[in-house]
C-alpha positions as CSV (number, residue, x, y, z in Angstrom):
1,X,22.4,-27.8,-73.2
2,X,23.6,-24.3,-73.8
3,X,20.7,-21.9,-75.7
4,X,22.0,-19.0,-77.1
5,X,20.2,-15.8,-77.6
6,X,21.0,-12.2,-78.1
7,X,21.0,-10.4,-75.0
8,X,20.2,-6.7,-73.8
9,X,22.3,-6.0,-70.5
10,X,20.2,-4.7,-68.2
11,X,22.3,-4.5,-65.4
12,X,26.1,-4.5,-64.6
13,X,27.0,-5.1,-60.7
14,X,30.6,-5.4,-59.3
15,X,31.0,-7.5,-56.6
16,X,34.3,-7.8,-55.0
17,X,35.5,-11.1,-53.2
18,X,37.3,-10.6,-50.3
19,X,39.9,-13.5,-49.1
20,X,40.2,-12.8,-45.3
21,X,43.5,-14.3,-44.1
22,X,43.5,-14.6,-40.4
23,X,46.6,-15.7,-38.7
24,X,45.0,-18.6,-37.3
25,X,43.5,-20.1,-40.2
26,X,45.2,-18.9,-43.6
27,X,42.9,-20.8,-44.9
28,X,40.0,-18.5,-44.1
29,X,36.9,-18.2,-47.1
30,X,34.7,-15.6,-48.4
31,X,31.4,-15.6,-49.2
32,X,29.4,-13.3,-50.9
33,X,25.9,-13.3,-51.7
34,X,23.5,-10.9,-53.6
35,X,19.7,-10.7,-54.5
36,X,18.0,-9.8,-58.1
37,X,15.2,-10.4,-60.5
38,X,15.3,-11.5,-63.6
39,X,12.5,-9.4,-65.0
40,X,12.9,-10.4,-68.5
41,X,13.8,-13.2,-70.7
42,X,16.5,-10.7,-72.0
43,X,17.8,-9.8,-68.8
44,X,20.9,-11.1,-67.3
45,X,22.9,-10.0,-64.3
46,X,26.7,-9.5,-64.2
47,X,29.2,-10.0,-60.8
48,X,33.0,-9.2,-61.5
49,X,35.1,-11.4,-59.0
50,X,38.9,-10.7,-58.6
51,X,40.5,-14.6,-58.1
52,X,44.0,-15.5,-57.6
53,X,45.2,-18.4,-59.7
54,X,44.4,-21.4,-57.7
55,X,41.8,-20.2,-55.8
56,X,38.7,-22.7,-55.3
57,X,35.2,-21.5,-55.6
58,X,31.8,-22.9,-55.4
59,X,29.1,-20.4,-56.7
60,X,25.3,-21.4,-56.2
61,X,22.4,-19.3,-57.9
62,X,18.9,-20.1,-56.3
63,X,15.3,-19.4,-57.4
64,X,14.1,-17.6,-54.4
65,X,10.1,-17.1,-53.9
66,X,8.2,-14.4,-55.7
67,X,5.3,-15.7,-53.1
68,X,4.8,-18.4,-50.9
69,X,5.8,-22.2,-52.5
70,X,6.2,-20.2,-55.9
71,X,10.0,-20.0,-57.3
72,X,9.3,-19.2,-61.0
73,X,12.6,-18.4,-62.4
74,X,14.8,-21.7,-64.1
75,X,18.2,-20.0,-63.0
76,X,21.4,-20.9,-65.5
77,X,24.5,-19.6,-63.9
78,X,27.7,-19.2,-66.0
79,X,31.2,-18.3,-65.5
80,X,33.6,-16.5,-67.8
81,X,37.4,-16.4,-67.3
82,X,39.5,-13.2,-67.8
83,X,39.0,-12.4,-71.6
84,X,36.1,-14.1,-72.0
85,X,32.8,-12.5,-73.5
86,X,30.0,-12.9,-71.1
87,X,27.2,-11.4,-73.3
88,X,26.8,-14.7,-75.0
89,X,26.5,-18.3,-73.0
90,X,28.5,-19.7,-75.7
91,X,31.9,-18.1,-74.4
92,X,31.3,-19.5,-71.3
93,X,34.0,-21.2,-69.5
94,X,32.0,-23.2,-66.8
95,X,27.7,-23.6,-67.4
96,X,25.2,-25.1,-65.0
97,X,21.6,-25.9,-65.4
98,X,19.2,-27.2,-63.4
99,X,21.9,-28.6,-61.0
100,X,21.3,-28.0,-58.2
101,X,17.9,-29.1,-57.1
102,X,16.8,-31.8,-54.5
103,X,17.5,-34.7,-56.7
104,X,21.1,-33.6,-56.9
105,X,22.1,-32.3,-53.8
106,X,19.8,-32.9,-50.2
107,X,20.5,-28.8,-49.9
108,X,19.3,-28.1,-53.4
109,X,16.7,-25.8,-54.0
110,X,13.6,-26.6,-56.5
111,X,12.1,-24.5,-58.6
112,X,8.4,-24.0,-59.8
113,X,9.6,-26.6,-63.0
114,X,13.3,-26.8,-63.3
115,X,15.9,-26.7,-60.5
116,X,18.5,-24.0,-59.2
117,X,22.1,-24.2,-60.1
118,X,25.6,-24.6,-58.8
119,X,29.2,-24.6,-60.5
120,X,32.1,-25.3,-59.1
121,X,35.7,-24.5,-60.9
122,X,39.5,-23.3,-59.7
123,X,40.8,-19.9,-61.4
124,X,43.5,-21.1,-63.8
125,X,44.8,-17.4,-63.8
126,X,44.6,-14.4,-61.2
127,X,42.3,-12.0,-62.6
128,X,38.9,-10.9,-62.7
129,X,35.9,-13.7,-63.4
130,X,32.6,-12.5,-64.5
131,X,29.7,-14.6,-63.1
132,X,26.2,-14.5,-65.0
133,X,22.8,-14.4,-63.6
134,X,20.2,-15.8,-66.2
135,X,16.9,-17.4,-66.8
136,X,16.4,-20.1,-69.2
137,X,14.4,-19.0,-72.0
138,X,12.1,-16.4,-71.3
139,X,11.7,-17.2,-67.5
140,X,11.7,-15.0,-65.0
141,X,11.7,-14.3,-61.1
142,X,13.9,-13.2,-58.3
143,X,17.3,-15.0,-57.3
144,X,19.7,-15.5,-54.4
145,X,23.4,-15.9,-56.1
146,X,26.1,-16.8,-53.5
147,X,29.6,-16.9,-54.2
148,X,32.3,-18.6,-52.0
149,X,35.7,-19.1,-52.7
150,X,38.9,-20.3,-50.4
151,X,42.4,-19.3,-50.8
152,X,45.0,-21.9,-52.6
153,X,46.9,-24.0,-50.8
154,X,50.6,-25.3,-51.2
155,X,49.5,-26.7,-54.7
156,X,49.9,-22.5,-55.9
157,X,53.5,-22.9,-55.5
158,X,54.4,-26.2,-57.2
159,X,55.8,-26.8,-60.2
160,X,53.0,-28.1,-62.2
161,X,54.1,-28.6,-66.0
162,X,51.4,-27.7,-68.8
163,X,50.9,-31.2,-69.7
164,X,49.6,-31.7,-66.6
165,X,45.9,-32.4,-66.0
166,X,43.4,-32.7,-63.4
167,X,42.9,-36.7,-62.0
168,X,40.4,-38.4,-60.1
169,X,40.5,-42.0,-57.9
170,X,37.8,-44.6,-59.9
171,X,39.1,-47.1,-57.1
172,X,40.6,-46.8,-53.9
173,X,44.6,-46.1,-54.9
174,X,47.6,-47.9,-52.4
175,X,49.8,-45.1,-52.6
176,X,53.7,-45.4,-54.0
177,X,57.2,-43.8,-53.4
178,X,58.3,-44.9,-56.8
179,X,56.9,-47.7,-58.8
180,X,56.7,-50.9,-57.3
181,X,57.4,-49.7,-53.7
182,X,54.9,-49.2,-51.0
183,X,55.2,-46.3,-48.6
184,X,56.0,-47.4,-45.2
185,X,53.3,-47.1,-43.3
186,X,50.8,-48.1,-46.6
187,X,48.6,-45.2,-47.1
188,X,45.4,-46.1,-49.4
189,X,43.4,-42.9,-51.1
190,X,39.5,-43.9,-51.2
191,X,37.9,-43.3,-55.0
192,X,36.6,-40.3,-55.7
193,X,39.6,-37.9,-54.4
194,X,40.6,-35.2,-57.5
195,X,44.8,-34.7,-57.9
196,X,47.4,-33.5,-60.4
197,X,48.4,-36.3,-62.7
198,X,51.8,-35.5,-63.7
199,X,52.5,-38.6,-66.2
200,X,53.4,-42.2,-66.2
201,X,56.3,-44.3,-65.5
202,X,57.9,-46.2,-68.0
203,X,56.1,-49.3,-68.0
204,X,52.7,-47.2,-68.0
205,X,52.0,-48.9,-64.7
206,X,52.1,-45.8,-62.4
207,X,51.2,-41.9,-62.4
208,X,53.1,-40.2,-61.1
209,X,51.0,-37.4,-59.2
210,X,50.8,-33.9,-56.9
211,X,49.0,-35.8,-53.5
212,X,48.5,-32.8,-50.6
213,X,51.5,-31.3,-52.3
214,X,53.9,-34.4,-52.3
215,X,55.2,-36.2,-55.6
216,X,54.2,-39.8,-55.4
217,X,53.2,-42.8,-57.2
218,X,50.0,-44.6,-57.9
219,X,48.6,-47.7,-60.1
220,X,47.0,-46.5,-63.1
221,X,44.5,-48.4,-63.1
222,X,43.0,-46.4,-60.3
223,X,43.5,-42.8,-62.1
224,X,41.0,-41.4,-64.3
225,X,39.8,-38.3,-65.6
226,X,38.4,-35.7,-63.6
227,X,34.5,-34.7,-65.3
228,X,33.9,-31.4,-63.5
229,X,32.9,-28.1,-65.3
230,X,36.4,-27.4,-65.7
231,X,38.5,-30.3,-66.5
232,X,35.4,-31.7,-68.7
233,X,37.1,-35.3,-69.0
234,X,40.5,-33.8,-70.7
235,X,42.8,-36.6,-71.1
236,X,45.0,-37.8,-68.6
237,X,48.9,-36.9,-69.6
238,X,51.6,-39.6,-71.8
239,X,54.5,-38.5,-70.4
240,X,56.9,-40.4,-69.0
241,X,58.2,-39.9,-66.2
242,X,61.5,-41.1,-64.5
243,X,61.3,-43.1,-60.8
244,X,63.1,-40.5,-57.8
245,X,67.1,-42.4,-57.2
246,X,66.4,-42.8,-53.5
């Protein structure tokens, strides 16, 4: 649940991610990580992050220890696209609260009460994304934020319509060349894989959808939304779309 307050901005940080492309691995990520305190339940902390559309990031913020065993800050992290307003956690664009914790995630961190926090979302747009360092409430404490993002792959340069929408597996999926025909060898996607769903054919049997950057067919009744921060469980697209000639 998002609490909204009015906020004094105590502190404004750039922080510039760097995507090192090696030769060997254009694939290469960068991570960034910084350290604060919240010092007051008015106090939030700003990082400006230059994205290129497509690019994947996972951002974690963590109660770190004021002493021994104590972590007394609830840390709510937030993420605001370009032209969004971060001084208020009701423009935000992607919001996480308490999880990331040990119940959610064997690598989560607990805090005194609540648990730390993790978002994960793809930049729609090349620009620069504002992260937010907060407390709940009035808590308080000092914080480890760590930001990590990877380059996008061959899906940057596709031709991805607006109707489009992010998919996921609910069941394992045979995959299709066009409705009705197996590939050769049968390739089957295990649930829980996220895709581009493209639309469906005309008998509303098959999606068609963007799989590792190929254009292929699967039963719809394997294909649902995708419920991350981003997509939110937006609506799988109508469209029809017509079967390849070949």
């Amino acid at each position: 649940m998002i609490h909204h307050h009015s906020f004094r901005l105590v502190s404004f940080v750039m922080l510039i991610a760097v995507a090192f492309v090696l030769a060997v691995s254009p694939s290469s990520a960068a991570s960034n990580g910084h350290a604060g305190t919240i010092g007051s339940g008015a106090q939030f902390d700003l990082y400006n992050v230059n994205l290129v559309a497509g690019t994947h990031v996972m951002a974690t913020l963590v109660c770190a220890e004021l002493s021994p065993g104590n972590r007394p800050l609830d840390p709510v992290l937030s993420v605001y696209f370009p032209g969004s307003d971060p001084n208020d956690t009701i423009n935000a664009d992607v919001y996480n609260d308490d999880g990331f914790g040990l119940d959610d995630d064997p690598n989560g961190v607990d805090c005194n009460a609540f648990d730390s926090s993790r978002v994960f979302f793809t930049a729609p747009v090349t620009g620069v994304y504002t992260l937010r360092a907060d407390g709940f409430g009035s808590a308080t404490g000092p914080y480890i934020l760590s930001i990590t993002d990877s380059p996008p792959g061959c899906d940057a340069s596709l031709n991805i319509p607006s109707t489009a929408a992010m998919g996921a597996f609910v069941a394992d999926a045979p995959v299709y060349s066009n409705p009705g025909v197996l590939i050769d060898p049968p390739i089957t996607i295990p649930a829980g894989k996220t895709f581009w769903v493209l639309g469906l054919d005309a008998t509303g049997q098959y999606y068609q959808i963007y799989l590792e950057c190929s254009s292929v067919w699967v039963p719809a009744s394997a294909v649902g939304p995708n419920f991350d921060d981003l997509w939110q469980g937006r609506p799988l697209p109508t469209e029809i779309k017509e079967a390849s000639s070949k």
